[in-house]
C-alpha positions in Angstrom: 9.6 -15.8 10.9 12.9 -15.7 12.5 11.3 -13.4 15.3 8.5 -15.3 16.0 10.2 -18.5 17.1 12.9 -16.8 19.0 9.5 -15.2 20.9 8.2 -18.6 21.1 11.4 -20.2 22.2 11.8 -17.5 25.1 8.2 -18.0 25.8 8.2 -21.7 26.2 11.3 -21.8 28.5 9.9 -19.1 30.6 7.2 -21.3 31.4 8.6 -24.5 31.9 11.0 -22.5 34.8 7.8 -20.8 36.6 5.9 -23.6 36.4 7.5 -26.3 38.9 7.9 -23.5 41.1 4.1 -22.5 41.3 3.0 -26.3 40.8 4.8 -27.0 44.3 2.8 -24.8 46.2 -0.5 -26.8 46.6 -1.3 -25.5 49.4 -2.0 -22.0 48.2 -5.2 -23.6 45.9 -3.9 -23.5 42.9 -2.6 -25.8 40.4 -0.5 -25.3 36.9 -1.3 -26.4 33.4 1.8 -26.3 30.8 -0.6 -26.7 26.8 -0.1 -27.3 23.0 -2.5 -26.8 20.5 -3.6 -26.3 17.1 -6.2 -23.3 16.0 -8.8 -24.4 13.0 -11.0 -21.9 11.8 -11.2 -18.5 9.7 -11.3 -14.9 9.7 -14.4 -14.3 8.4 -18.2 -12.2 8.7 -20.8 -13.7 10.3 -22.8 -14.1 7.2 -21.2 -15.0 4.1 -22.2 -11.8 2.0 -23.8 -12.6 -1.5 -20.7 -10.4 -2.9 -18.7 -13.9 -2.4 -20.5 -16.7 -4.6 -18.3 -19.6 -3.5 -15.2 -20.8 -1.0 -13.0 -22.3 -4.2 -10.0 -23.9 -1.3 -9.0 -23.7 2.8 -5.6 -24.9 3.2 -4.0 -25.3 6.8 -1.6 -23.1 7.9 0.9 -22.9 10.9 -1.2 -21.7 13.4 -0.3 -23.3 16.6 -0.7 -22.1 20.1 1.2 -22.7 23.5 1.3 -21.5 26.7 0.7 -22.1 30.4 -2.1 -21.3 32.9 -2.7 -21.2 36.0 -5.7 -22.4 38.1 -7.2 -20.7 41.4 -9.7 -22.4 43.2 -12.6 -20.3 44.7 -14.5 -23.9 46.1 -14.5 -27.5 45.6 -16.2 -26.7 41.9 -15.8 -23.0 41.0 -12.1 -21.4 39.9 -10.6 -18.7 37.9 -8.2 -20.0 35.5 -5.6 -16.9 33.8 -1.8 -17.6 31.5 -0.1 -16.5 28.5 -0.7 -18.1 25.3 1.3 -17.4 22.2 -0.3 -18.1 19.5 -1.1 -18.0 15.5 -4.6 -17.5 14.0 -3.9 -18.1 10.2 -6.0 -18.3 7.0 -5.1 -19.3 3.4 -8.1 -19.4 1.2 -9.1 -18.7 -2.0 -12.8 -17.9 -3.3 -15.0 -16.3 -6.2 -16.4 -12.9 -6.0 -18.9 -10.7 -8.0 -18.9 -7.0 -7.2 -16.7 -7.5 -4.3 -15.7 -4.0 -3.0 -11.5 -4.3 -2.8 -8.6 -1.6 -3.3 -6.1 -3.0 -5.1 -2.2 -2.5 -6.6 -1.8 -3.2 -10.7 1.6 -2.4 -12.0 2.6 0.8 -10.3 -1.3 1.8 -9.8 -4.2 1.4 -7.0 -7.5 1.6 -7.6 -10.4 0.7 -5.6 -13.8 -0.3 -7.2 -16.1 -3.2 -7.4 -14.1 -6.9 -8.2 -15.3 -10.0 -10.3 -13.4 -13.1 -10.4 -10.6 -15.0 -8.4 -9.5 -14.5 -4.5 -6.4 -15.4 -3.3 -6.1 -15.0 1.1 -3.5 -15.1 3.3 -4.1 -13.6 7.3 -1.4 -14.4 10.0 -1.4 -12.9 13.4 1.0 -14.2 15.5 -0.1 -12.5 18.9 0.0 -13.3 22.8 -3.2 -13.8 24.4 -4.0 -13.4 28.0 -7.8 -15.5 29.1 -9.3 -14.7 32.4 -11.8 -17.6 32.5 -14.2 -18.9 35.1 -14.0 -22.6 35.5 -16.7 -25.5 36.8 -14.9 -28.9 38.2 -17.1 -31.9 37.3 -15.7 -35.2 38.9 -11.9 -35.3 38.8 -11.2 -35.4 35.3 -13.5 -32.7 33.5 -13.0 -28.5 33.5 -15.3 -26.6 32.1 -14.6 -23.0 31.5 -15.6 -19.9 29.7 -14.3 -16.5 29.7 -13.0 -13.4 28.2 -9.7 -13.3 26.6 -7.5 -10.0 25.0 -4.8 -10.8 22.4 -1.6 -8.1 21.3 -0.7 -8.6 18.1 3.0 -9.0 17.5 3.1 -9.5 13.4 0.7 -9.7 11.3 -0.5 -10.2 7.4 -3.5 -9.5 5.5 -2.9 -9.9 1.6 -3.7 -11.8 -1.1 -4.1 -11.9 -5.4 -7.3 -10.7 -7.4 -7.2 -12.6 -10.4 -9.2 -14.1 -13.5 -11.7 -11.4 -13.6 -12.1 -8.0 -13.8 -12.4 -4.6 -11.6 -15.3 -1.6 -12.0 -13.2 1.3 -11.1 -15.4 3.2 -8.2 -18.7 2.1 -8.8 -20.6 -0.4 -11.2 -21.0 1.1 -14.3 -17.2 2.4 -14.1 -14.1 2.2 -16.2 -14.2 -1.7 -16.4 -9.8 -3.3 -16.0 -9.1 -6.6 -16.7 -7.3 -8.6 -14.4 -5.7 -12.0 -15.8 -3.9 -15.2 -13.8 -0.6 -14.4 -14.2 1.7 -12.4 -12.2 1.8 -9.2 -14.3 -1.6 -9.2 -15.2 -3.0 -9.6 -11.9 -3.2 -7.2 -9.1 -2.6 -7.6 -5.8 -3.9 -6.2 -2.0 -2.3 -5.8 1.5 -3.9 -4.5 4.7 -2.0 -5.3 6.8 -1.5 -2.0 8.9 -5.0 -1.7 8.9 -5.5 -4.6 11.2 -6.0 -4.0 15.3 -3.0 -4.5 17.1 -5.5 -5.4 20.3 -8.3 -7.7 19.7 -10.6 -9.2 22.0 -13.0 -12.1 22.3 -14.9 -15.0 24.5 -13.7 -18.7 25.2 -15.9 -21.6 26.0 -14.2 -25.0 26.3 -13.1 -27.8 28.4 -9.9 -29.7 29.6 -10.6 -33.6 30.2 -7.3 -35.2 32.6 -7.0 -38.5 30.6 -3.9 -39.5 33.0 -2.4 -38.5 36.3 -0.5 -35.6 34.8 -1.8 -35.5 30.9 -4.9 -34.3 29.6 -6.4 -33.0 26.0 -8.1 -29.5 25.7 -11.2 -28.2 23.2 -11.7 -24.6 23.4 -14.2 -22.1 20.2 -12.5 -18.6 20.6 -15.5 -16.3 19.4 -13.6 -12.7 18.0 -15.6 -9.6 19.6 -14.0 -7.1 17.9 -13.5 -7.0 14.0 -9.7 -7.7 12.8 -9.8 -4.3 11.3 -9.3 -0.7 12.9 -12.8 1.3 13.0 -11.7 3.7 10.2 -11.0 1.3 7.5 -13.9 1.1 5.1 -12.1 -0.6 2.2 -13.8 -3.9 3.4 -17.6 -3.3 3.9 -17.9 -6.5 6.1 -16.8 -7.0 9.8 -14.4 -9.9 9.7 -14.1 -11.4 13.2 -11.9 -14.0 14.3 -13.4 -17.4 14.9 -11.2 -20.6 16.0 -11.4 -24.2 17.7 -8.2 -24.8 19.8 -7.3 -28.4 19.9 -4.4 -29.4 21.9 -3.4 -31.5 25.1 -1.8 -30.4 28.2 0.5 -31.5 31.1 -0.9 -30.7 34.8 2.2 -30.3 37.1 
């Protein structure tokens, strides 16, 4: 944790030096946005898979984002907007699964079969994120844009409890191993080296200048890519990234 805010520390005042400088060139036809946010949303498939009979909790988690962008104007209503945005997409959640493929650790043993019973989540990926966005100027307060964007993770988590239920060792008429609520009893799971250290994705959003210099931002980052490398088969289902951005920004 220590890392990532020293990142985000040097990130931040990195940006705040380049940006008067680049904001004070007008001429070229360009202008400078400095932004805060906060990501809502989950790593998930696109179809819930009947495996998972019910979402039990989603609690928030730290995942904030900022960055800086900058602006080029092509014509008095068309742009490309590009920055660096560093960024957490987090998930804490908990559900209840029946014959849930998972390869879990019990005591000082993994085994891998087909889960009934509790879920405990956690994902982080704390990443920088380069968008390369086409923008559309309507009046002088509203951006729209939309656009690809590519993300390098820099840590990342992918782990969790299995719990108040029971495993079918390899397939569903195997050695059945009962797995209780308490630590000892339960098992737990962690893929975290298995995730994609480059992920990419589409933005569609807006920025709406609510004063002469401030303004507030919505963007839905769409996942392309599943959060896992192609090999990995322990999960059956693609889980793709999928997150609102809220935040505000400062137009220099």
């Amino acid at each position: 944790m220590k890392k990532n805010i020293i990142i985000c520390i040097t990130t931040c005042m990195a940006l705040l030096m380049s940006t008067p400088i680049l904001a004070g060139d007008n001429d070229r036809g360009f202008s400078v946005k400095a932004r805060v946010g906060y990501n809502i949303g989950g790593t998930a498939p696109l179809s819930v898979p009947a495996t998972i009979r019910s979402i039990d909790s989603f609690r928030l988690t730290p995942s904030v984002m900022i960055g800086a962008d900058v602006n080029f104007s092509l014509t008095d209503n068309w742009g490309v907007m590009t920055g660096l945005r560093y960024e957490n997409k987090a998930m804490d959640t908990e559900v209840t699964t029946k014959g849930y493929r998972m390869e879990v650790v019990k005591g000082d043993s993994k085994i891998e079969g087909l889960f009934t019973g509790h879920v405990k989540q956690e994902v982080t990926e704390w990443m920088l994120t380069l968008p390369i966005l086409g923008t559309y100027q309507i009046g002088e307060s509203v951006t729209l844009k939309a656009g690809p964007y590519f993300s390098l993770l820099l840590n990342k988590d992918f782990s969790g409890i299995a719990s108040d239920g029971y495993l079918r060792q390899n397939n569903p008429t195997g050695p059945r191993i009962n797995m209780g609520n308490k630590e000892g009893e339960w098992a737990t799971y962690d893929f975290s080296d298995e995730l994609r250290n480059i992920q990419m994705g589409l933005t569609i959003g807006a920025d709406w200048q609510i004063l002469q210099h401030f303004g507030l931002s919505t963007d839905l980052n769409w996942g392309l890519t599943g959060i896992f490398n192609k090999d990995f088969k322990t999960v059956e289902q693609t889980l793709y990234p999928i997150y609102g951005t809220i935040g505000l920004y400062y137009n220099f």
